[in-house]
Steps between C-alpha positions, in 0.01 A plus 500: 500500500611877416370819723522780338472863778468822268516861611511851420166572379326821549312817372745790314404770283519475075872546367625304907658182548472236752738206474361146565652190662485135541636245703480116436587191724459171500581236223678717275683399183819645358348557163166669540290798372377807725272710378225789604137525371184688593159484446288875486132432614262292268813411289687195464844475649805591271889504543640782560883343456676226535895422603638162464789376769800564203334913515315477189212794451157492329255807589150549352528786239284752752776513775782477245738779571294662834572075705802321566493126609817391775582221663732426772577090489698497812198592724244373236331844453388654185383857494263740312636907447226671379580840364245768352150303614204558321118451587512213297799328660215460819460130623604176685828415426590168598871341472513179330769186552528239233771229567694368195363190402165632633381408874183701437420853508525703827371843589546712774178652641539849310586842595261802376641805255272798507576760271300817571523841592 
């Protein structure tokens, strides 16, 4: 089993940033893929971004640029910076773990991101 503990949520003003993090433990493999999603009210969950254990970076095309995906390996944390929010950037976000071969998917219990002034 994997626990995932995420943090850093809150409410900031258009053009802010607030910078996410997650902490996994438990049955943890070397290769693996981290990643952040977030699901807005009456929508379906999305990713948000996605870093695999060797550092490589895949971001959704609407945080590309303003979001940057991190990852520490040695204390099994990935991170979120979120730079230059937007109303729309408002949701859920949940970190993700998926060991390499798969063990399942496992989610942390989300963090909310309000955007408003």
């Amino acid at each position: 089993q994997v626990q995932l503990v995420e943090s850093g949520g809150g409410l900031v003003q258009p053009g802010g940033s607030l910078r996410l993090s997650c902490a996994a433990s438990g049955s943890i493999f070397r290769l693996n893929v981290m990643g952040w999603y977030r699901q807005a009210p009456g929508k379906q969950r999305d990713v948000v971004a996605v870093i695999t254990s060797g550092g490589h970076t895949t971001y959704t095309d609407s945080v590309k640029g303003r979001f940057t995906i991190s990852r520490d390996n040695a204390k099994n944390t990935v991170y979120l910076q979120m730079n230059n929010l937007k109303p729309e950037d408002t949701a859920v976000y949940y970190c993700n773990l998926k060991n390499v071969p798969t063990t399942g998917d496992y989610w942390g219990q989300g963090t909310q991101v309000t955007v408003s002034s």
